[in-house]
KETORLO-654298 format. One line per 4 residues: their letters; for each residue x, y, z of C-alpha. Coordinates in pm, 1 decimal. Last residue first. Layout:
<rs>
a = X/Y/Z | ...
</rs>
This chain:
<rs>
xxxx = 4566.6/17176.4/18614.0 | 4567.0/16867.4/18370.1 | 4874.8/16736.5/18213.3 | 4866.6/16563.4/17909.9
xxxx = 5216.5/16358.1/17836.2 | 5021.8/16047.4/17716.8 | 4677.2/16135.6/17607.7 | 4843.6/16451.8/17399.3
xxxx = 5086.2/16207.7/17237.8 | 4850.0/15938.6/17190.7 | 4617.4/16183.2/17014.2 | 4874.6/16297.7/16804.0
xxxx = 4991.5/15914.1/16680.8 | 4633.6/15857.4/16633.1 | 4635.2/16141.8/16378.2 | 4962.5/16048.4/16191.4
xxxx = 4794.1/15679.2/16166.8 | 4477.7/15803.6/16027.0 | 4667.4/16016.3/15772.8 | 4859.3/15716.0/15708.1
xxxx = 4602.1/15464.2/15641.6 | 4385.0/15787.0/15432.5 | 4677.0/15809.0/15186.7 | 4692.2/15393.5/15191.5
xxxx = 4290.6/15407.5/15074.4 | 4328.3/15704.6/14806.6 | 4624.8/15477.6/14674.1 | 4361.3/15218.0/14654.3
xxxx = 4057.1/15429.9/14518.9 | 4305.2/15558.6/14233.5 | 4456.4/15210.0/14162.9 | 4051.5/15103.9/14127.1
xxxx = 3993.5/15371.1/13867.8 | 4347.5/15303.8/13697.8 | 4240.0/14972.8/13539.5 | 3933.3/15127.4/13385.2
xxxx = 4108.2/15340.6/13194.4 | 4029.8/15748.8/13161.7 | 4324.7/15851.8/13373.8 | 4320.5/16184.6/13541.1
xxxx = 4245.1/15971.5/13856.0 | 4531.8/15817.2/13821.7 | 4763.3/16203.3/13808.4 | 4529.5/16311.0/14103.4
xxxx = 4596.0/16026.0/14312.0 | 4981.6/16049.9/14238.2 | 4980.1/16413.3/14362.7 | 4802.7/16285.8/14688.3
xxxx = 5073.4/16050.3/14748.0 | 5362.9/16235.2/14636.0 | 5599.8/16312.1/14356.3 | 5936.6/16327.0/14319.7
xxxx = 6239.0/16438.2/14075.6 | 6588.1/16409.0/14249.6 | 6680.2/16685.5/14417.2 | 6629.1/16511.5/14763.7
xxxx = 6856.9/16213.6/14656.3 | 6799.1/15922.8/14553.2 | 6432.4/15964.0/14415.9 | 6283.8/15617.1/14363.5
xxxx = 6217.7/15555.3/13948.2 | 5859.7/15576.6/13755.4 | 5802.3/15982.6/13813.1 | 5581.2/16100.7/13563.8
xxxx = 5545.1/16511.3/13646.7 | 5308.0/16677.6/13918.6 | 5566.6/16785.1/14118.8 | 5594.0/17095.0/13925.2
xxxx = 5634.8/17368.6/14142.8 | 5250.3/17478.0/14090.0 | 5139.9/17118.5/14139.8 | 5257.1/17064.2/14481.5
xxxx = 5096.4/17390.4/14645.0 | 4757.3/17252.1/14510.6 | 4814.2/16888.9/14655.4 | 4844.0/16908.1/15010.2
xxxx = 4768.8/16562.5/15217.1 | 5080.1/16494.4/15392.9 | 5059.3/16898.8/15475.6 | 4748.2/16820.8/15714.4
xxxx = 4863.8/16527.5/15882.9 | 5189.1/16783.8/15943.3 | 5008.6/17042.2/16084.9 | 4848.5/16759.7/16336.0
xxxx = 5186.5/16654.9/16437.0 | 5291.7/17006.3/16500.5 | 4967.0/17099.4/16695.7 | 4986.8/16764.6/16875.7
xxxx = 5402.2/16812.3/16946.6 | 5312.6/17185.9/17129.6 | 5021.1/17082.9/17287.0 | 5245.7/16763.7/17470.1
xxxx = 5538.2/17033.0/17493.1 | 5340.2/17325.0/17741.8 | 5440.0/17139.9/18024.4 | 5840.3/17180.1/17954.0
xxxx = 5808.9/17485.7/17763.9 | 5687.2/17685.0/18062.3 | 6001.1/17498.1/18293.8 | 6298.3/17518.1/18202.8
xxxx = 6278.0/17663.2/17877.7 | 6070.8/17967.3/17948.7 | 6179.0/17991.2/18331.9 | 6551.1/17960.3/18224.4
xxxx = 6520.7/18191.1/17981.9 | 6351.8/18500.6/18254.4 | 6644.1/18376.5/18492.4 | 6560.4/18156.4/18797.2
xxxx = 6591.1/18298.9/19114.8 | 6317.1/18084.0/19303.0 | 6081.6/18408.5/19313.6 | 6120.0/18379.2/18910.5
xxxx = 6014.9/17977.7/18890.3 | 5704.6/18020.3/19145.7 | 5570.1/18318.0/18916.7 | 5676.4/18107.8/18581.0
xxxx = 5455.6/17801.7/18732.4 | 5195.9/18015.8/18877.1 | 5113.1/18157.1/18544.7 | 4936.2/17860.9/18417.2
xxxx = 5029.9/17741.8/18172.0 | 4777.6/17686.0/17877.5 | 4944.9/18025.5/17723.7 | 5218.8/17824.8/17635.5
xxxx = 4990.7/17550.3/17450.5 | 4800.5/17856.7/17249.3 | 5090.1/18014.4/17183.0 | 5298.5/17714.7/17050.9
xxxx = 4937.7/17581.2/16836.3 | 4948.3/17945.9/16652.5 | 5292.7/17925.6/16524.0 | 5275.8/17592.1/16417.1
xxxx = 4950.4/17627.4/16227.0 | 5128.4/17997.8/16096.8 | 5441.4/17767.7/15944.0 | 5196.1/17529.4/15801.5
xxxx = 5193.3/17640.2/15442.4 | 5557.7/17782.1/15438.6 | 5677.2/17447.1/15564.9 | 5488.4/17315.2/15275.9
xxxx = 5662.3/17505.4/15004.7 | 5973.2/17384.3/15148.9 | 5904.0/17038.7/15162.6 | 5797.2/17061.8/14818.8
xxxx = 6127.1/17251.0/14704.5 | 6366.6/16987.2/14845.2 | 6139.1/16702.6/14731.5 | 6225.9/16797.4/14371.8
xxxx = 6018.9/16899.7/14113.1 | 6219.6/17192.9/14017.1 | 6532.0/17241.8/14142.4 | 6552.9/17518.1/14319.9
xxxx = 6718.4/17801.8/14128.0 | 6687.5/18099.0/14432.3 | 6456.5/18327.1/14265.3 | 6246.9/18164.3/13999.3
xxxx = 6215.1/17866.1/14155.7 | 6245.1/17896.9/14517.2 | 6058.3/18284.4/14517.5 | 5819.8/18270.2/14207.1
xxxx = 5713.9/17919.5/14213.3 | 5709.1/17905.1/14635.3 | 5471.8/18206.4/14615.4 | 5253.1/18064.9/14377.8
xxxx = 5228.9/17722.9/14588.3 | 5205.7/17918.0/14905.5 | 4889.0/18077.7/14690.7 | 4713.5/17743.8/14609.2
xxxx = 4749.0/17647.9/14990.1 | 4415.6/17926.5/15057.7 | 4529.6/18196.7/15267.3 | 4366.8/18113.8/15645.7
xxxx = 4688.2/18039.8/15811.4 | 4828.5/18348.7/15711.1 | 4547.2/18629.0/15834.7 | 4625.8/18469.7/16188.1
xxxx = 5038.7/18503.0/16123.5 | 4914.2/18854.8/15978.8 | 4720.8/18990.1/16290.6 | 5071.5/18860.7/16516.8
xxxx = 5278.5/19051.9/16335.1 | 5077.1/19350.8/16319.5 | 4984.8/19314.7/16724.3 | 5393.1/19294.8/16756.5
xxxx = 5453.3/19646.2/16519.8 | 5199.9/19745.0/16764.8 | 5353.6/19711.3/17098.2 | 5310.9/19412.3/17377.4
xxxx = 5772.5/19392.8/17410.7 | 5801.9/19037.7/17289.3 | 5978.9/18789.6/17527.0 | 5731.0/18507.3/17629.5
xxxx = 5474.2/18524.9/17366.6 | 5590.1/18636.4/17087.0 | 5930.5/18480.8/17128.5 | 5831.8/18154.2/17208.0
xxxx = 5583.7/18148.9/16834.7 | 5930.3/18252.8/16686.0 | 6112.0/18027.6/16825.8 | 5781.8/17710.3/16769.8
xxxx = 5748.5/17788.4/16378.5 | 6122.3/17818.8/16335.2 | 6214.4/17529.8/16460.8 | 5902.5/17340.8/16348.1
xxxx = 5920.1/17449.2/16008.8 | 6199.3/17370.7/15833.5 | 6308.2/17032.8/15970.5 | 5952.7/16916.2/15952.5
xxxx = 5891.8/17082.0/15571.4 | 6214.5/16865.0/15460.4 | 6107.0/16566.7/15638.5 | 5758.7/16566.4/15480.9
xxxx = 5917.6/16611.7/15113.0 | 6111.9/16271.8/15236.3 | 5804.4/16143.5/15356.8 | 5603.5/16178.0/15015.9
xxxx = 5840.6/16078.2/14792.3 | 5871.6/15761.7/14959.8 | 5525.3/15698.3/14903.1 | 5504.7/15803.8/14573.2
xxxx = 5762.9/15576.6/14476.7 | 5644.2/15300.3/14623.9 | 5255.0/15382.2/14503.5 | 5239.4/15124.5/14235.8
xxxx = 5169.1/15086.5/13852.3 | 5230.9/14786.2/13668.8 | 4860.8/14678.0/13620.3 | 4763.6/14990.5/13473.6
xxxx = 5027.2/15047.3/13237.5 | 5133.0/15346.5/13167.2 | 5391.0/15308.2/13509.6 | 5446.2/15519.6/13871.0
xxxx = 5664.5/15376.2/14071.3 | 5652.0/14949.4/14150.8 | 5693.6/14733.7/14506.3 | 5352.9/14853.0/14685.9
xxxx = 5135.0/14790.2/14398.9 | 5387.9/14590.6/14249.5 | 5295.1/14311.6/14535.9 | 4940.2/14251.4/14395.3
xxxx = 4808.6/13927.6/14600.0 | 4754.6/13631.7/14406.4 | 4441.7/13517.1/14175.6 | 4438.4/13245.6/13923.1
xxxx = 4436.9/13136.5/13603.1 | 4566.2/12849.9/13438.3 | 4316.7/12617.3/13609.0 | 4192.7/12449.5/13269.9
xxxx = 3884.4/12602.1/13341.9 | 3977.9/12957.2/13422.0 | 4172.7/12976.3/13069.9 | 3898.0/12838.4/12912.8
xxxx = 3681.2/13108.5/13059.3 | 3948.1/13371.6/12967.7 | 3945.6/13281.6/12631.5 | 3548.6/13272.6/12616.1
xxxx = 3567.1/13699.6/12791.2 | 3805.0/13755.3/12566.4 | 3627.5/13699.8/12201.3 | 3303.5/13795.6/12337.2
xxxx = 3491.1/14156.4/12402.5 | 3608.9/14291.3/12709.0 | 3664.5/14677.0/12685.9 | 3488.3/14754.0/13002.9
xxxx = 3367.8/14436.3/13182.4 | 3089.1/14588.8/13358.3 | 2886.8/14248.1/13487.3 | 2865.7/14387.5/13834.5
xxxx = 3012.6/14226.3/14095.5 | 2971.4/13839.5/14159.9 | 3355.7/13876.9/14337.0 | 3505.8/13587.8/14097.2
xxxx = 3327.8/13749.8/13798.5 | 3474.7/14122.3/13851.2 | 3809.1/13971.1/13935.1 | 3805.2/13816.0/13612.3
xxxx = 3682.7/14106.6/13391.0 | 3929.5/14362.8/13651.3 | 4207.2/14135.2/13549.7 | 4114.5/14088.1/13153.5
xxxx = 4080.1/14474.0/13132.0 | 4445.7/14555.2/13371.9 | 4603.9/14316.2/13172.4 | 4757.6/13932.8/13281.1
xxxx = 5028.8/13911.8/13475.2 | 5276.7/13630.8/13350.4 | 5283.1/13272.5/13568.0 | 5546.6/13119.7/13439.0
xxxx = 5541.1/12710.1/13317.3 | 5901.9/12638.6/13177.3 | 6037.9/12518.5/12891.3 | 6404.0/12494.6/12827.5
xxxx = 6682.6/12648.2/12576.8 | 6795.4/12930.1/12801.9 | 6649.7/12879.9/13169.3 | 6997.6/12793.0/13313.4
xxxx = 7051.7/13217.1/13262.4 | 6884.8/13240.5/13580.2 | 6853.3/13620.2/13729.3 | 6908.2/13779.7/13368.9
xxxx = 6718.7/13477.8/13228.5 | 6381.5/13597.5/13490.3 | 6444.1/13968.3/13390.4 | 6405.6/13896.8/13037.9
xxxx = 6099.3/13718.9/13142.7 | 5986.9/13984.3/13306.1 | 6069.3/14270.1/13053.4 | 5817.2/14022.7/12818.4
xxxx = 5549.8/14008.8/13034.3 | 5553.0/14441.6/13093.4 | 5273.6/14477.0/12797.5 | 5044.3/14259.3/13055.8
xxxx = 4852.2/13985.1/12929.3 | 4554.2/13877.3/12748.8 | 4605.2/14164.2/12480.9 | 4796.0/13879.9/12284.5
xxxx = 4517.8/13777.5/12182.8 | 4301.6/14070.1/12084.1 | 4624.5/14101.3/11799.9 | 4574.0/13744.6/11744.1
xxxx = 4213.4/13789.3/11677.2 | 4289.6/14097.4/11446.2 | 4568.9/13890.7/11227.2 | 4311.4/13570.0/11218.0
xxxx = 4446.4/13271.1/11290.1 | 4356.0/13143.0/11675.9 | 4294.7/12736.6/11625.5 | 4626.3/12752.1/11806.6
xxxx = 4503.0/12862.5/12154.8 | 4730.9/12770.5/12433.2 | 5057.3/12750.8/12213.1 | 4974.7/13048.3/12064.1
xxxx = 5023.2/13258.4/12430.3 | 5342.3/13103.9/12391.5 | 5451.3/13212.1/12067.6 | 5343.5/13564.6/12147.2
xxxx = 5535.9/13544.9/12444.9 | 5864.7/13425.8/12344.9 | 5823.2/13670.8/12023.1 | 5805.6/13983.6/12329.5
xxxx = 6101.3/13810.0/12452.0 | 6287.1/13931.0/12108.4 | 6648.7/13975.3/12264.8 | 6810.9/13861.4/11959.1
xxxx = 6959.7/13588.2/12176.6 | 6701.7/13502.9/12359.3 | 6480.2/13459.9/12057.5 | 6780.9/13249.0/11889.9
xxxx = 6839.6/13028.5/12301.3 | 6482.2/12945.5/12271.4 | 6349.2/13026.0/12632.0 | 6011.3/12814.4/12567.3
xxxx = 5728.9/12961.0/12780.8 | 5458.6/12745.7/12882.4 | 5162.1/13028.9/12997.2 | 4987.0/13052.1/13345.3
xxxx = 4780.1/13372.6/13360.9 | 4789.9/13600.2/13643.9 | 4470.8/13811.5/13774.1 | 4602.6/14102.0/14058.9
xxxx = 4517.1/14104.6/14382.5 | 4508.0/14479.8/14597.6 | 4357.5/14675.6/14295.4 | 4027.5/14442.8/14432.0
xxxx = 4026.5/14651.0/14735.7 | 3988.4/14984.2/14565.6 | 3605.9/15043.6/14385.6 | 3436.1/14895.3/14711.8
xxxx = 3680.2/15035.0/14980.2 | 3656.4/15394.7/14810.6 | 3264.6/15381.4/14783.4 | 3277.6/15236.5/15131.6
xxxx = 3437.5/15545.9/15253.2 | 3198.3/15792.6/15108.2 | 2863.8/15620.4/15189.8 | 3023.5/15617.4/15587.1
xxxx = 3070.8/15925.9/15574.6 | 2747.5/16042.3/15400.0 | 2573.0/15830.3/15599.8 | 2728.9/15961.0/15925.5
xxxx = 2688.6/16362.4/15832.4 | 2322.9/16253.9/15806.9 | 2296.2/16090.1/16125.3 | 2512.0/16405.6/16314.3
xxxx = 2244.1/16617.4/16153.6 | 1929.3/16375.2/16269.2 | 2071.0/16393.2/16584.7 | 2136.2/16763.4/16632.7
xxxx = 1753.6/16816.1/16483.4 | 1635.4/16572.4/16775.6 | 1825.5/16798.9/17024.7 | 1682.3/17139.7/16905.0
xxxx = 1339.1/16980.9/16865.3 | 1339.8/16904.1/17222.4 | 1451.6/17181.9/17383.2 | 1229.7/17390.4/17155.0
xxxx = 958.8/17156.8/17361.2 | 1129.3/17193.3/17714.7 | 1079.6/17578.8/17664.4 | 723.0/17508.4/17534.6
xxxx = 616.1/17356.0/17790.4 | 821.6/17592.7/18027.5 | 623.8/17891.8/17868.5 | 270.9/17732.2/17899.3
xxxx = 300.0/17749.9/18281.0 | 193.2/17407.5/18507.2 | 464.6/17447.9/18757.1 | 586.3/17158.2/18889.5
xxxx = 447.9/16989.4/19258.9 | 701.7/16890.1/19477.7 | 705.0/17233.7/19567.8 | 476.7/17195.4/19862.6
xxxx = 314.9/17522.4/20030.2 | 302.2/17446.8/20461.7 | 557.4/17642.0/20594.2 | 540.1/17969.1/20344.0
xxxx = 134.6/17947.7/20311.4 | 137.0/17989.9/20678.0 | -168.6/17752.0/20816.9 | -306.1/17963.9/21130.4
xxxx = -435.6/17665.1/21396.1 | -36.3/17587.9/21456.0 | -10.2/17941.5/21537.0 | -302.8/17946.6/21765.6
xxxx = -148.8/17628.2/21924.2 | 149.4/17808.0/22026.0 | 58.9/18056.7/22111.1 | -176.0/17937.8/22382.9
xxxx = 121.9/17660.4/22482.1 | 303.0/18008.6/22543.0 | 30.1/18165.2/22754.4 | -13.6/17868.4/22973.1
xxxx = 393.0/17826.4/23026.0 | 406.2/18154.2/23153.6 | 86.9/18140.5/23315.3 | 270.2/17857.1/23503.2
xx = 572.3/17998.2/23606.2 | 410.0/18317.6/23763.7
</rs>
């Protein structure tokens, strides 16, 4: 009985083997040859190589853009001084008539110069500050009365932009040059009384007429006090209130129409903060105008909603498990906000706040409407005092039809982008640092 058992199952067996099951023996090694997954992987394809070609273009236009700005800036970084023998005569001194003390010593260099208009081209070799220098240089040494010494004087924003132009092998544009200059400065350059040194009033001066004079210290300074002032204003208040809307707020609809205008306020174009900051801070209150006191506060209104927005988004990033596992451990509905939600919510809280403030360093349009747009040559004491910022002082040089402004205006542009660069690295560290992932 065994036997034809096993007789009638090795029969089976081998008829089954004999039958070829299209499910046991098909291969799908092999792909499908349909015209719809050709061109699938085709649009596939084209989408990618279009991505690339955009992300080239958006890189040559970058990278075009920033080395237009390091091209036209980095020479404002050395500035073209002229070697002259200056004779402190005690009379000149007396009278206070440095600007004599130079004329007489630019003469002294090129005496077979007569002519009234040649003179007058002349003495356009150096900077209008040369004689508050030297009078500055017998305030600090009054030994120099009555000698001769050898001072190196700036020389103007033309002739040092001319010389610079022809050390670098730029372009022959030597703006207002004349023949007359461009031979005087060759004989200067040959008897070695010309030379080039690193521009400290760029970062030492404020704001000046003259070209080679003018610096971004003031500006500068300007700029993070006004930054202070929107810091200590906003952040408090941006991250309570954003806390209270989303930890403590009863879900009704006078809180939907809060929240609906905090989105509708971040997208209001900075113009209209600086309207609203003219009509409420000056007009209302008596702010002094043109102060850092009122910029900061015009930019705290600017990126109050930013703040606002980045808080919910980082306390929503908690996961609920934390405040569940806080309340079943007794803690009170404050204690589990500040305790613990805040706690690991903090790193998206600081980049959101760090970011909004990159973004109000580099505000100009709510800056102009309360006035900050004004001259401002002396370092604001206090935060009344008259200010301006960085940007502002980019848009007040590049107002400025002389030559020796264009490159000032790529330069400041150049520190402006240093710092935002810095302000964003600082973020990134920040969220690198204290990110925590769930």
């Amino acid at each position: 009985m065994i036997k034809l058992f096993e007789r009638q199952t090795r029969i089976a067996m081998s008829r089954v083997k004999k039958k070829k099951s299209p499910f046991m023996y098909k291969s799908y090694s092999k792909k499908p040859k349909h015209k719809w997954i050709k061109k699938r992987k085709a649009a596939e394809k084209r989408f990618k190589c279009a991505g690339f070609i955009a992300i080239l273009i958006s890189s040559l236009f970058l990278a075009s853009l920033i080395w237009n700005i390091f091209s036209s800036g980095r020479s404002a970084f050395t500035e073209a001084q002229i070697r002259l023998p200056v004779t402190f005569e005690s009379e000149l001194v007396e009278q206070g008539a440095y600007r004599k003390i130079v004329q007489n010593s630019i003469l002294k260099l090129f005496p077979y110069v007569e002519d009234r208009k040649e003179k007058r081209d002349l003495f356009g070799l150096v900077s209008r500050n040369a004689p508050h220098m030297l009078k500055e240089f017998v305030t600090q040494d009054p030994t120099l009365i009555g000698t001769r010494r050898e001072v190196w004087i700036p020389a103007s924003s033309t002739i040092s932009i001319f010389y610079k132009q022809r050390l670098l092998e730029q372009s022959k544009r030597g703006g207002k040059v004349t023949a007359s200059h461009a031979s005087w400065v060759t004989e200067l350059a040959k008897s070695e009384r010309m030379r080039l040194k690193f521009n400290t009033a760029f970062f030492k001066n404020g704001d000046s007429r003259e070209a080679e004079q003018a610096g971004v210290l003031v500006s500068t300074i300007g700029s993070f006090m006004t930054i202070l002032i929107c810091i200590a204003m906003a952040f408090p208040l941006g991250v309570a209130t954003a806390i209270y809307l989303e930890e403590f707020a009863p879900k009704k609809w006078f809180t939907d129409f809060i929240e609906i205008n905090i989105n509708n306020l971040a997208a209001v174009p900075s113009i209209i903060f600086g309207l609203l900051g003219l009509s409420i801070y000056l007009n209302l209150f008596g702010v002094p105008r043109s102060s850092s006191l009122v910029g900061g506060m015009v930019l705290a209104l600017l990126i109050l909603p930013v703040i606002v927005i980045a808080t919910r988004n980082a306390l929503q990033a908690v996961p609920p498990s934390i405040r569940y596992a806080a309340a079943a451990l007794g803690a009170t509905p404050t204690q589990v906000v500040f305790h613990h939600t805040l706690i690991y919510a903090l790193p998206g809280i600081m980049t959101g706040v760090i970011l909004s403030i990159a973004r109000a360093f580099g505000e100009t349009a709510p800056l102009l409407m309360i006035g900050m747009v004004a001259f401002v040559a002396d370092i604001p004491k206090t935060l009344t005092d008259p200010a301006t910022t960085l940007p502002v002082q980019v848009y007040l040089w590049a107002s400025n039809p002389e030559l020796g402004f264009v490159e000032k205006t790529a330069a400041a542009i150049m520190v402006l982008l240093t710092f935002m660069i810095l302000i964003n690295l600082l973020a990134i560290y920040i969220r690198r640092r204290f990110e925590i992932k769930w």
